[in-house]
C-alpha positions as CSV (number, residue, x, y, z in Angstrom):
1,X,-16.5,29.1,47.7
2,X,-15.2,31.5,45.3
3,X,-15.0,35.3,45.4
4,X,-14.1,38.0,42.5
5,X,-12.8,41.2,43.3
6,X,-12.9,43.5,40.4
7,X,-10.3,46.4,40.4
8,X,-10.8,49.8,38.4
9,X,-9.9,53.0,38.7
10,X,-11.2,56.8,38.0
11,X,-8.7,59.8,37.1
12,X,-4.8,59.5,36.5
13,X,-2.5,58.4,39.6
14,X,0.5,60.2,38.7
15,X,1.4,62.9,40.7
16,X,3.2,64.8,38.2
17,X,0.8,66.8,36.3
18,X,-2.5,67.6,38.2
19,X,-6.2,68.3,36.1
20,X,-7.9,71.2,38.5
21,X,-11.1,69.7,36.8
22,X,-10.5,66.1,38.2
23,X,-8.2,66.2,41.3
24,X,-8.6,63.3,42.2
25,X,-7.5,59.2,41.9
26,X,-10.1,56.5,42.9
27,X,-9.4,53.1,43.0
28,X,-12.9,51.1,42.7
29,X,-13.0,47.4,43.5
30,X,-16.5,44.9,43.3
31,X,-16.4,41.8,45.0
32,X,-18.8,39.5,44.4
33,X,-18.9,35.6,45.1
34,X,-18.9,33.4,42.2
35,X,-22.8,33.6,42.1
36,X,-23.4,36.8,42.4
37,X,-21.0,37.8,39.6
38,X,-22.9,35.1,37.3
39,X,-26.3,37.0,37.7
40,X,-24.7,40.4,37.2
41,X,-23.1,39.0,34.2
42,X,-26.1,37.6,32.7
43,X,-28.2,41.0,33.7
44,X,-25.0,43.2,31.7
45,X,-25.7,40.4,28.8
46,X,-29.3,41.0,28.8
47,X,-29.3,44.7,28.3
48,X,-26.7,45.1,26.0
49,X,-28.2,42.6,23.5
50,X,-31.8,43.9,24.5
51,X,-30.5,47.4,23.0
52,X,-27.7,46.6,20.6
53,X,-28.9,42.3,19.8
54,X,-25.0,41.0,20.7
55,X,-23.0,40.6,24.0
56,X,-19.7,42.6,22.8
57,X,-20.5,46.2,23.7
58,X,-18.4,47.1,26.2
59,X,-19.9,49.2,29.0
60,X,-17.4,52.0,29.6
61,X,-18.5,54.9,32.2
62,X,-16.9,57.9,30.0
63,X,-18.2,56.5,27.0
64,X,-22.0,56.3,28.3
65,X,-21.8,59.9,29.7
66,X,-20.9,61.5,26.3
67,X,-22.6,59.1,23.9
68,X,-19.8,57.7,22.0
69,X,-18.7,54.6,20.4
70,X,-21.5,52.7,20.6
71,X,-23.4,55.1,23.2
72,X,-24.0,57.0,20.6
73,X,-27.6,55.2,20.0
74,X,-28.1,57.0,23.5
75,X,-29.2,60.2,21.8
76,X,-32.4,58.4,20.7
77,X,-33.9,59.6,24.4
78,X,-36.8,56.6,24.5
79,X,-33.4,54.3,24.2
80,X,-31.8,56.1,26.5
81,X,-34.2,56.0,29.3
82,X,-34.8,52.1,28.4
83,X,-30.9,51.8,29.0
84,X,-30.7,54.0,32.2
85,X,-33.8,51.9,34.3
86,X,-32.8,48.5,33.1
87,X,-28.9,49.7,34.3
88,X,-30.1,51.3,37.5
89,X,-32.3,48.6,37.8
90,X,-29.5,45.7,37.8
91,X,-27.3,47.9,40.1
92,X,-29.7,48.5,42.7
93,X,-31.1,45.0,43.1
94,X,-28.0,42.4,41.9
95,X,-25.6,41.6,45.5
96,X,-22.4,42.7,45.4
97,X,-20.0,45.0,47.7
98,X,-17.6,48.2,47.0
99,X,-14.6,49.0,48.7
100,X,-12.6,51.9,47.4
101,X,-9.7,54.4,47.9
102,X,-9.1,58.0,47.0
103,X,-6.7,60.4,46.9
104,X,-7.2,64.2,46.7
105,X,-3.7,64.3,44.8
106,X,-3.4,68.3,45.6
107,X,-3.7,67.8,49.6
108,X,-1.6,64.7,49.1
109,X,1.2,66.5,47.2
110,X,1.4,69.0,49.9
111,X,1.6,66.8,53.0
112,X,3.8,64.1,51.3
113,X,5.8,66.0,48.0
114,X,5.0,64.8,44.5
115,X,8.0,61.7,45.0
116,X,6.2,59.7,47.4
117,X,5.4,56.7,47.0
118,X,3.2,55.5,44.2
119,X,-1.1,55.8,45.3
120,X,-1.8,53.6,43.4
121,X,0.1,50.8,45.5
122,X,-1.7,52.4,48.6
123,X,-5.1,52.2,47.6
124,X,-4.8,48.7,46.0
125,X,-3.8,48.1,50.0
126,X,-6.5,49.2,51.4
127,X,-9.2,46.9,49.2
128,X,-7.2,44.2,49.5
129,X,-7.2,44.9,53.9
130,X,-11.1,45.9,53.8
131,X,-11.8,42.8,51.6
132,X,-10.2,40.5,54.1
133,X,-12.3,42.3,56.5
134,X,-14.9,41.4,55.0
135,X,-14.5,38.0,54.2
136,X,-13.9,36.9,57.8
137,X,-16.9,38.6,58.9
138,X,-18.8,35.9,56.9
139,X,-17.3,32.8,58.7
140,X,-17.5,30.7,55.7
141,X,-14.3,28.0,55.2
142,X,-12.5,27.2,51.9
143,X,-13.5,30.9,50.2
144,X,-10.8,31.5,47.6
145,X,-10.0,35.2,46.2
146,X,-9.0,36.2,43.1
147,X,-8.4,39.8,41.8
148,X,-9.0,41.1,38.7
149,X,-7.4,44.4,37.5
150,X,-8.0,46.1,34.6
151,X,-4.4,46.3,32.6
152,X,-2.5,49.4,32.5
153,X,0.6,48.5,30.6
154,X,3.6,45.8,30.8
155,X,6.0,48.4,32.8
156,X,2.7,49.2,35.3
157,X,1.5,45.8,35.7
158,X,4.9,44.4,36.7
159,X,5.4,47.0,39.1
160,X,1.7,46.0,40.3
161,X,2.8,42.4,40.6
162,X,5.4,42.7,42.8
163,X,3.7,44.9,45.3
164,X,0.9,42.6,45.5
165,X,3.8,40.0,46.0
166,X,5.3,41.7,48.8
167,X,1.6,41.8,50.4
168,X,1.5,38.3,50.3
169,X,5.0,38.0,51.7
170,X,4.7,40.6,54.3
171,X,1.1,41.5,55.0
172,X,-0.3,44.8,55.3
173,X,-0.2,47.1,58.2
174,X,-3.6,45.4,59.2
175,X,-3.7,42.4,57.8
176,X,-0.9,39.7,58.0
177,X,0.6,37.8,55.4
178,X,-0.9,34.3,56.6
179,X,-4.3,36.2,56.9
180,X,-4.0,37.2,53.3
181,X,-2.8,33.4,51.9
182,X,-5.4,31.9,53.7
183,X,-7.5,33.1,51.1
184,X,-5.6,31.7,48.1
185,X,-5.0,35.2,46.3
186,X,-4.4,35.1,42.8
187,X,-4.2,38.5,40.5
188,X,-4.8,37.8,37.3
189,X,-4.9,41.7,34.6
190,X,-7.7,41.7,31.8
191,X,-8.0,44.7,29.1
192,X,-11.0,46.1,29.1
193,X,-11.3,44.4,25.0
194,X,-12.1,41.5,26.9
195,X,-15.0,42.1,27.6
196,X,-15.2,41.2,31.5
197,X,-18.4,42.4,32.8
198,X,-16.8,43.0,36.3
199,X,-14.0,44.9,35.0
200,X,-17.4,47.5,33.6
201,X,-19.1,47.9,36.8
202,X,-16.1,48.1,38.9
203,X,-15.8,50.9,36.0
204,X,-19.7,52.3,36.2
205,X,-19.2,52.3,39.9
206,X,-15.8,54.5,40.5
207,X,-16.6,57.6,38.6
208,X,-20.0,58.1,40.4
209,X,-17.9,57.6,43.5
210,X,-15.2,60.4,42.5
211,X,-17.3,62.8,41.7
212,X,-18.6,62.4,45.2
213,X,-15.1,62.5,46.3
214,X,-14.8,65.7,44.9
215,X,-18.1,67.4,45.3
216,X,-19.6,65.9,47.8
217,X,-22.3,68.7,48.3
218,X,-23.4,68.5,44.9
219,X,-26.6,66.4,43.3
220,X,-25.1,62.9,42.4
221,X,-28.3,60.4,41.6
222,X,-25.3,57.7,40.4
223,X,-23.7,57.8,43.7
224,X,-27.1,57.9,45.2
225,X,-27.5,54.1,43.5
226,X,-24.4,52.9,44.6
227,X,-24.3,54.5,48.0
228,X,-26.1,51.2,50.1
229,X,-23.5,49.0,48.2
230,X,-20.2,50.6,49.6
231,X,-18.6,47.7,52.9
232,X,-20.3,48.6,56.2
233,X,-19.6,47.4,59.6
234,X,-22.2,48.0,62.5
235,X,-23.9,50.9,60.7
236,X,-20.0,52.4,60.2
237,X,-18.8,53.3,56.5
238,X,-16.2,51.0,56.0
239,X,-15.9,50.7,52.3
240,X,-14.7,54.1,51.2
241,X,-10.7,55.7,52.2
242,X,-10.1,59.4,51.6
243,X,-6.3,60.4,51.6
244,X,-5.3,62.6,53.4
């Protein structure tokens, strides 16, 4: 059996230069077996030619929010609230599970100085560990993994690649490396112009989930949605890391 785990991220994960507005870096991922990404494929496929008639609008979380690009049909209201239930809609009801990592970069910078080492690396750890996690718990044999990450650039992804080969070499702090190659890993990067439908909702999923990162006492409907989907064990939260 075959599992996808879609990897995208919310907010910059440099260290160097800090937005007060956004202070934070989330790394999002969606894993899905093989199934369950076909029908949230074919639901994203239905709405977008249900309100634009072709498959190649790209769902992209910042453009929705401010109706550009394409969103920009948005401002029609009656299209806009066909867009927002038949989205919700497909959220709420299609299977699939979040994991993700965050990292309040201003209470991180303080505790271990703007050289440390790169969040992005750590965070990608942490999915990777509670995916695992995850996988075992379902007791199934021959499930194969394969990540998808949204690309960056050349220098970025190469670094990426070589973490996520040291993973496999050495394990993780939690998981070891046998553990990990049990389940055939393979990362494979995809630009967003592709068009890969987990790629968007690992997208429509992280900024909901930073914003709750970052005001968690405020109204947040989006997070409300994807609140049930986030990896639990026994009742416990197990889907969502906070750094520090």
């Amino acid at each position: 059996m075959k599992y996808f785990l879609f990897i995208d991220e919310s907010g910059d994960h440099g260290l160097t230069s800090l937005n007060p507005d956004f202070p934070v870096f989330l790394l999002c991922g969606v894993l899905a077996s093989d199934s369950d990404y076909q029908q949230i494929r074919e639901g994203f496929n239905r709405i977008k030619t249900g309100l634009w008639g072709q498959k190649e609008v790209i769902f992209h979380s910042r453009d929705i929010r401010k109706c550009e690009k394409e969103f920009s049909v948005l401002f029609d209201l009656d299209k806009k609230k066909w867009f927002y239930n038949h989205l919700n809609q497909l959220i709420a009801e299609q299977p699939f599970t979040v994991i993700a990592s965050a990292i309040r970069k201003i209470e991180y910078i303080r505790r271990f100085g703007r050289l440390s080492n790169d969040v992005y690396e750590l965070a990608l750890s942490f999915i990777i560990e509670r995916s695992v996690f995850y996988l075992d718990a379902l007791k199934k044999k021959d499930i194969q993994l394969e990540i998808i990450i949204e690309k960056r650039g050349k220098k970025e992804d190469k670094r990426l690649e070589e973490h996520f080969q040291r993973l496999l070499a050495r394990g993780t702090g939690y998981v070891s490396a046998d553990r990990l190659k049990a389940y055939g890993f393979n990362i494979r990067f995809q630009s967003k112009r592709e068009n890969n439908n987990g790629l968007q909702l690992a997208d429509l999923v992280a900024y909901p989930a930073a914003r709750h990162v970052i005001e968690s006492h405020r109204a947040n409907p989006a997070f409300d949605l994807i609140n049930p989907k986030f990896y639990r064990k026994n009742g416990k939260l197990y889907g969502l890391k906070i750094y520090p």
